[in-house]
SEFI-182774 format. One record per atom (N, C-alpha, C, O, CB): z, x, y; residue number from 1; residue in one letter. Coordinates in steps of 0.05 Angstrom, whole numbers. Glycine has a CB too. Example, Ala and Ser with C-alpha at 12.3 -4.5 7.8 and 13.67 -1.06 7.14 Angstrom:
2
       zz       xx       yy   seq   type
      156      264     -114     1      A
      156      246      -90     1      A
      156      264      -66     1      A
      169      285      -66     1      A
      181      226      -89     1      A
      142      257      -45     2      S
      143      273      -21     2      S
      157      258        1     2      S
      161      268       23     2      S
      114      282      -12     2      S
% end
This chain:
74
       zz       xx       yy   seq   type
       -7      111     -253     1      X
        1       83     -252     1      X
      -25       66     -254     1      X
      -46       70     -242     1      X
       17       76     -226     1      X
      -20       48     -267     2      X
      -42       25     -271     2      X
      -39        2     -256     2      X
      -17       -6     -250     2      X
      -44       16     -298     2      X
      -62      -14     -249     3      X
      -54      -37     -234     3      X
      -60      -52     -249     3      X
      -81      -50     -261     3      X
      -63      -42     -211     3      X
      -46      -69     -252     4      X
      -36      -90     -273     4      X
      -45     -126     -262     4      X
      -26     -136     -251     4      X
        3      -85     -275     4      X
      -61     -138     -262     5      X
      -59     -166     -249     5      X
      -40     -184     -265     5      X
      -43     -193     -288     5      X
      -86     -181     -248     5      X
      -19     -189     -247     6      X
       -2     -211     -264     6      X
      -12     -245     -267     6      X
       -6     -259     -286     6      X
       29     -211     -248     6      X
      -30     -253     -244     7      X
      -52     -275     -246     7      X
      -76     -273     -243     7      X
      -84     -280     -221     7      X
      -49     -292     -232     7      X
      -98     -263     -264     8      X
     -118     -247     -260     8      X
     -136     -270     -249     8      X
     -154     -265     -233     8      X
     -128     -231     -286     8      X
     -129     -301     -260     9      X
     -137     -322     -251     9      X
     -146     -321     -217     9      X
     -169     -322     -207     9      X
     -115     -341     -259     9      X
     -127     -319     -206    10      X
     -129     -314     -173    10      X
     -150     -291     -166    10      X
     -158     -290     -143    10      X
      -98     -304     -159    10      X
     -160     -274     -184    11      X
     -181     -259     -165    11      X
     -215     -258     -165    11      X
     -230     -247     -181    11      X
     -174     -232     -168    11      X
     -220     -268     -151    12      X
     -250     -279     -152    12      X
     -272     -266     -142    12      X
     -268     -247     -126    12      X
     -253     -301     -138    12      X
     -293     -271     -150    13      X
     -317     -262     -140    13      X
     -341     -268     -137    13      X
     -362     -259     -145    13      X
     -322     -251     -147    13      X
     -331     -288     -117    14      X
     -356     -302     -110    14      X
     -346     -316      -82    14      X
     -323     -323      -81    14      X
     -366     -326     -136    14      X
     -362     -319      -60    15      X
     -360     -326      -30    15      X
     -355     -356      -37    15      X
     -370     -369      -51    15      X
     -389     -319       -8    15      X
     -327     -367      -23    16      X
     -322     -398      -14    16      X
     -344     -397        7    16      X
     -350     -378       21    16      X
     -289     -408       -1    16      X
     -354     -420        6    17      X
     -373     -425       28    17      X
     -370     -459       26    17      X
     -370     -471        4    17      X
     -409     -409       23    17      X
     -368     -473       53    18      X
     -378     -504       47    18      X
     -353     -522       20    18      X
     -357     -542        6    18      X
     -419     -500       31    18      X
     -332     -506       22    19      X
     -300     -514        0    19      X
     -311     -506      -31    19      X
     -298     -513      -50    19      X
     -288     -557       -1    19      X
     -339     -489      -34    20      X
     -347     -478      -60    20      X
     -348     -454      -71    20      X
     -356     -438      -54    20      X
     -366     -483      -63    20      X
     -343     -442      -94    21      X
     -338     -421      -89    21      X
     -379     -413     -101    21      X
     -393     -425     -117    21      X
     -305     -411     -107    21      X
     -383     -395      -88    22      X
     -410     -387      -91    22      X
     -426     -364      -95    22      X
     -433     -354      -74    22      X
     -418     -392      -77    22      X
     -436     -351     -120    23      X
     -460     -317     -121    23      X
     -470     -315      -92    23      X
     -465     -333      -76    23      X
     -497     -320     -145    23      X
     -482     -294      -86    24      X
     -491     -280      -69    24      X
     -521     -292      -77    24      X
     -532     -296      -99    24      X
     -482     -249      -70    24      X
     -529     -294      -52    25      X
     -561     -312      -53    25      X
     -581     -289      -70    25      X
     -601     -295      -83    25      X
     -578     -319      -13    25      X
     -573     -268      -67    26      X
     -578     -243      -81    26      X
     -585     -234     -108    26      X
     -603     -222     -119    26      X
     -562     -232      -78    26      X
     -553     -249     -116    27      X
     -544     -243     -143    27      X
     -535     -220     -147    27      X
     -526     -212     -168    27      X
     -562     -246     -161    27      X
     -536     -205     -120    28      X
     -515     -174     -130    28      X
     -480     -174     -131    28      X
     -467     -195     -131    28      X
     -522     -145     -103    28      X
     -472     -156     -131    29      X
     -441     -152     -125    29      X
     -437     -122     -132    29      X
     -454     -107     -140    29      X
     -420     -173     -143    29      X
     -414     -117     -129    30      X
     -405      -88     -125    30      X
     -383      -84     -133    30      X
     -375     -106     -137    30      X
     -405      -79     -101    30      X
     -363      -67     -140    31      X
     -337      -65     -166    31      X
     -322      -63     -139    31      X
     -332      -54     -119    31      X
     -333      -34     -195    31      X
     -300      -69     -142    32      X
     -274      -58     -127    32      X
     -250      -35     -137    32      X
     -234      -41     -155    32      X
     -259      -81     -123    32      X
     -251      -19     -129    33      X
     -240        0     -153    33      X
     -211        4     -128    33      X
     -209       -3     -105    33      X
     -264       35     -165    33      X
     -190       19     -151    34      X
     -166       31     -136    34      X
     -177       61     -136    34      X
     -192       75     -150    34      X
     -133       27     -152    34      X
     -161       62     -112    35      X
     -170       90      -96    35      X
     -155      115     -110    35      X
     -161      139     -108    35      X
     -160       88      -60    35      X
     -135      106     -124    36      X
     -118      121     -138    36      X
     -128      132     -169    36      X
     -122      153     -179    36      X
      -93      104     -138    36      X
     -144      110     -182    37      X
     -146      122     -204    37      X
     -179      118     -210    37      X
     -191      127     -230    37      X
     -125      111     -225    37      X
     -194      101     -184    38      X
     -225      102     -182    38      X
     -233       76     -205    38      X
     -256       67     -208    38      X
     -239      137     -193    38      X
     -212       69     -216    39      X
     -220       44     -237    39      X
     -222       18     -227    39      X
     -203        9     -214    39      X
     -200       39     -259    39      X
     -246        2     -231    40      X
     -258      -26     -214    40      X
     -239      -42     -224    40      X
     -228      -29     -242    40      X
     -290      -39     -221    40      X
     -230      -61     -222    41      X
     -209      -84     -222    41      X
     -216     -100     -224    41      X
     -212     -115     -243    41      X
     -194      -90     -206    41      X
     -244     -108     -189    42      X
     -250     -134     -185    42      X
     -282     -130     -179    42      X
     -294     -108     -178    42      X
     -230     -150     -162    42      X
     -292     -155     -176    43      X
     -320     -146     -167    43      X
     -319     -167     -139    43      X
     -299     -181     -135    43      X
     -349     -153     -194    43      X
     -343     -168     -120    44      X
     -350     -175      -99    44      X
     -372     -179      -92    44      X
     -386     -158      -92    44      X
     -343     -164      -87    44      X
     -386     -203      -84    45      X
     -412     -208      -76    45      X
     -419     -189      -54    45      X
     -407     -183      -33    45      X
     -415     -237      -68    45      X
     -450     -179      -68    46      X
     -462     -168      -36    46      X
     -479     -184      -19    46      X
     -502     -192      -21    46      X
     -479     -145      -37    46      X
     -463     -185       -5    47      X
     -479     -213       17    47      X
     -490     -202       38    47      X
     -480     -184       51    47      X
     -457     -237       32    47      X
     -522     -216       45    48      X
     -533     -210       52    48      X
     -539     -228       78    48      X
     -518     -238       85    48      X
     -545     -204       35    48      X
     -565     -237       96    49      X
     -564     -254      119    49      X
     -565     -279      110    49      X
     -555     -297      123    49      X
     -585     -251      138    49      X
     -579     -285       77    50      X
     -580     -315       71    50      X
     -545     -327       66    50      X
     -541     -351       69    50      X
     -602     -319       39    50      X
     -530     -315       61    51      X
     -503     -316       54    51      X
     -487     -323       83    51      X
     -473     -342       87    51      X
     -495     -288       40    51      X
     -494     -302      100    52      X
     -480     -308      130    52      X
     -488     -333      138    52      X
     -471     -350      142    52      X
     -488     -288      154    52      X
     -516     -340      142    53      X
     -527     -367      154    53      X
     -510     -388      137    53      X
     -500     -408      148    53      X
     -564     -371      150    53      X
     -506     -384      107    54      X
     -496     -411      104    54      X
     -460     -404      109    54      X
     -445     -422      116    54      X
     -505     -425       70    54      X
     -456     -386      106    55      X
     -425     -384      123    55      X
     -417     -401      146    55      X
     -400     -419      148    55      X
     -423     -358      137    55      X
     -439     -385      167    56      X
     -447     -396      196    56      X
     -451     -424      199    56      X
     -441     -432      220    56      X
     -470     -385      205    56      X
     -465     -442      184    57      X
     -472     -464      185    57      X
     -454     -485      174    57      X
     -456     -509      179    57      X
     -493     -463      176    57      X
     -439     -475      160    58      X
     -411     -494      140    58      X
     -388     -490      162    58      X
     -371     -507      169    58      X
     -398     -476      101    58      X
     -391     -464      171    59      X
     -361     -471      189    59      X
     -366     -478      215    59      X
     -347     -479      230    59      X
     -338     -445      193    59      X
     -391     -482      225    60      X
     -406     -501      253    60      X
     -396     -524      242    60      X
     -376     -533      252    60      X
     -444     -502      260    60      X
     -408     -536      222    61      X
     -405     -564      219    61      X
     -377     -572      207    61      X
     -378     -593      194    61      X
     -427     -575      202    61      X
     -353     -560      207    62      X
     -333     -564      197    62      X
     -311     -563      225    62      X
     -289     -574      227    62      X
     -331     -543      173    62      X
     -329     -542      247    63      X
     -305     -539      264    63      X
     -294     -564      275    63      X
     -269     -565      278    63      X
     -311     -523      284    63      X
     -310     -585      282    64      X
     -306     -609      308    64      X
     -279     -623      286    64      X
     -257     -621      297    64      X
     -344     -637      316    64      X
     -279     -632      269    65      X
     -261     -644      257    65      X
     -233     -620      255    65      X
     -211     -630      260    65      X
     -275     -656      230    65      X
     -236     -586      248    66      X
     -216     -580      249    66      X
     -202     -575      272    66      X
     -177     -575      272    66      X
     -216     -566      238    66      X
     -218     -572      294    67      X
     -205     -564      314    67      X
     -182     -590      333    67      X
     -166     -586      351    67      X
     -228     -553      330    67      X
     -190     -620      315    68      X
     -176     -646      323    68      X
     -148     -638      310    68      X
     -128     -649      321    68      X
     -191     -676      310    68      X
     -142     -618      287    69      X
     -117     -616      284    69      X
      -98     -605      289    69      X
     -102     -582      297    69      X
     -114     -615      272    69      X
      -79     -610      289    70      X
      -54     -602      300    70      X
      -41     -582      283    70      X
      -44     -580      258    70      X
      -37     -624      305    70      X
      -27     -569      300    71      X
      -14     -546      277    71      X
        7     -556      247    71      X
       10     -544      226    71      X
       10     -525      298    71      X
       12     -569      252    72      X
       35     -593      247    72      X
       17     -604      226    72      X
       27     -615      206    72      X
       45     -619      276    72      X
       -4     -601      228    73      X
      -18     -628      203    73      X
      -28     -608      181    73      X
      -47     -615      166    73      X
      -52     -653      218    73      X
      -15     -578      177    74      X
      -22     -566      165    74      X
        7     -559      152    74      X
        9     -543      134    74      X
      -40     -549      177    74      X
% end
């Protein structure tokens, strides 16, 4: 069996960080393969500490405003 993407659009490869989607400070990445037939599909940033810090630092400065919302406002 083959895996088939019916919206290949939807699969990405590259870290949202800061509402962007973004390479690996690196520039590496790595295949995603099915386990079933070993064939890569997708690929994936390899992220490294410069990648976490800006992770870390976008969702510090994002929390104070999300945490004002309500379940309801979602």
């Amino acid at each position: 069996m083959t895996l088939t993407l019916d919206r290949p659009d939807l699969v990405r490869s590259h870290h949202f960080i800061a509402g962007q989607w973004r390479s690996s400070a690196g520039g590496e990445s790595y295949p995603v393969c099915d386990p079933a037939t070993g064939e890569a599909f997708a690929t994936v940033p390899d992220s490294g500490a410069v990648d976490a810090q800006a992770a870390t630092t976008a969702a510090h400065g994002a929390f104070d405003g999300w945490r004002r919302q309500s379940a309801r406002s979602f």
